[in-house]
N, C-alpha and C positions, 0 to 999 in steps of 0.2 A: 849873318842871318839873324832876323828877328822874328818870333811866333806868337802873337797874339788872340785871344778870343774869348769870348764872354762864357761862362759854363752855368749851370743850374742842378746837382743831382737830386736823381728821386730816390736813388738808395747811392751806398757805397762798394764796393767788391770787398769782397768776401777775401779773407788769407789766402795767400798764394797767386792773387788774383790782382788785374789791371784793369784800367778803363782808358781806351786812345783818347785823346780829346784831335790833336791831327797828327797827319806823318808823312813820310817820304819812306817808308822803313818797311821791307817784303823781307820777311826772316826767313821764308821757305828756300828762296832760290840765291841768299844771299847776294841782296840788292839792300841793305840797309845804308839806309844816308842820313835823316835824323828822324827822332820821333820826343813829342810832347803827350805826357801820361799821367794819370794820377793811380799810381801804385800804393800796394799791401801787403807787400811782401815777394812780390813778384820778382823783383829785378833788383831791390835797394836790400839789403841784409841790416840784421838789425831790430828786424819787426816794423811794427807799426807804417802808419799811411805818408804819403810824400808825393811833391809835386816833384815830377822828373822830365827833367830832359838829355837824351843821349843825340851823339855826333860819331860818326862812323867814317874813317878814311878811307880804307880798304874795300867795304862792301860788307866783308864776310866777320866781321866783328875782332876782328885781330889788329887793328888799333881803333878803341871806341874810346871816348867820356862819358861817364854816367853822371852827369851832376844831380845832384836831389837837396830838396827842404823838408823835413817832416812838418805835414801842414793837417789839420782834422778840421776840414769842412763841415757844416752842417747839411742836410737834406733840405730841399725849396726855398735854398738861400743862391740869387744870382752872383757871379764870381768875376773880376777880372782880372786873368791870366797870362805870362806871360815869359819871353824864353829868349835869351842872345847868346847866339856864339860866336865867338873872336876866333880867329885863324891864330895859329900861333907853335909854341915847340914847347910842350902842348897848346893844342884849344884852351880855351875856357869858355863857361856856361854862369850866365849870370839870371837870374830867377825873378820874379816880380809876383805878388797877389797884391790883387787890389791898388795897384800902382805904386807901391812900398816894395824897395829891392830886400830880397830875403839872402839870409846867411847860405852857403851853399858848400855841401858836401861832394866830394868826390870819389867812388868807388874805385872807377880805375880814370888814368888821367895820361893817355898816348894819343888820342887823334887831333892831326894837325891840320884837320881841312874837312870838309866833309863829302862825301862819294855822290859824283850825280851820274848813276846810271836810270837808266830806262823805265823803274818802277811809276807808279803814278800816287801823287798825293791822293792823299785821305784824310778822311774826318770820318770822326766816331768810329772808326775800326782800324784794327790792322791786318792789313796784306798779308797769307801766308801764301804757297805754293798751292795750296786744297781749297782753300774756303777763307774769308775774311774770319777774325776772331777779336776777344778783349773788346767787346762792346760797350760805347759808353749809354750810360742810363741816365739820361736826363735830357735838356737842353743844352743846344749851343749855340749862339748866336756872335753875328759880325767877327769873321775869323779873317787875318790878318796875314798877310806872309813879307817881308822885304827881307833887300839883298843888302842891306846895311847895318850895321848893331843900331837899336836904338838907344839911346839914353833913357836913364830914370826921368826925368823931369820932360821929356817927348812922351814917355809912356804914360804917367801918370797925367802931367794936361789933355792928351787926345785922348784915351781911352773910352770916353763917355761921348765922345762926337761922331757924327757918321763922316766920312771921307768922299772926297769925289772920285776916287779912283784915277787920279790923277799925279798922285804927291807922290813927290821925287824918292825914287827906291821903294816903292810899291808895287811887289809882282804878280801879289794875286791879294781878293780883296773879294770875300764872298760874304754880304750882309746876310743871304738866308732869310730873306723876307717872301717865304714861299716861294721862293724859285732857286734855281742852283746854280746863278751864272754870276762869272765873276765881273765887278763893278771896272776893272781899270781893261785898257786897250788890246791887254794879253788873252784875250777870251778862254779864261782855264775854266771850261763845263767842267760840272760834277754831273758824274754819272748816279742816278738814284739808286741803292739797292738796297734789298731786303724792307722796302716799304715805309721809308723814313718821312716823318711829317715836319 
């Protein structure tokens, strides 16, 4: 799996606090599969902020990855982000800002796959059982999904180009040019809610 997308915040989360940028990941009913965040204490120990991405085999978080970078973005600075995971005994998570692969930490380090049950991807929130939550604040533009790792030097030349929604291992591909439909053959709609522009 690879996760890419452009980010922009207007603020940061606050201590204890998270922002989705996207995911696969319903904590409420234990359907977690993977989820891409920028955390503050939320899920990384330690303190301070990190780009994070977890991988969940099970569902129920009882073999996950948390891989993370401590990264300190600025406010109304645009971002590009990014996230691969390798199947493996364990997984592993390799991280990307700005097209430059980051060093990467690992909190716990057992999931060997990652879980596809039934949840439905998101952006800018995460799925619980009650209510979406961990809202992200700012901008997100041309978000990215494939079923292949990509390479640093694939991430960093494309990142700045738009796709046809065509390129090989590309499963969903939502540029978010005012509308929420995804560019390649697999029609993954976004459902709008809570009034996102």
């Amino acid at each position: 799996l690879t996760v890419e997308a452009w980010v922009k915040f207007e603020s940061l989360p606050g201590i204890g606090s998270a922002y989705t940028i996207a995911g696969k990941w319903d904590s409420g009913i234990d359907k977690r599969g993977w989820n891409l965040n920028f955390d503050n204490g939320n899920s990384v120990g330690g303190g301070g902020t990190h780009l994070v991405f977890q991988a969940d085999t099970t569902g129920n978080n009882s073999a996950a990855t948390n891989g993370n970078t401590a990264w300190s973005p600025s406010t109304g600075v645009w971002y590009h982000v990014a996230a691969s995971f390798t199947d493996g005994t364990p997984g592993t998570v390799q991280l990307y800002i700005d097209g430059v692969s980051q060093n990467v930490s690992y909190v716990v380090q057992n999931a060997t796959g990652i879980f596809d049950g039934g949840n439905s991807t998101t952006i800018s929130a995460l799925n619980t059982a009650t209510a979406p939550t961990l809202f992200f604040d700012g901008k997100i533009d041309d978000v990215r999904i494939w079923n292949v790792v990509r390479n640093a030097t694939q991430i960093s030349t494309m990142r700045g180009a738009e796709l046809t929604g065509s390129e090989s291992g590309l499963v969903a591909y939502w540029e978010l040019d005012n509308n929420p439909n995804d560019t390649t053959p697999n029609g993954n709609l976004l459902t709008l809610n809570g009034g996102p522009v």
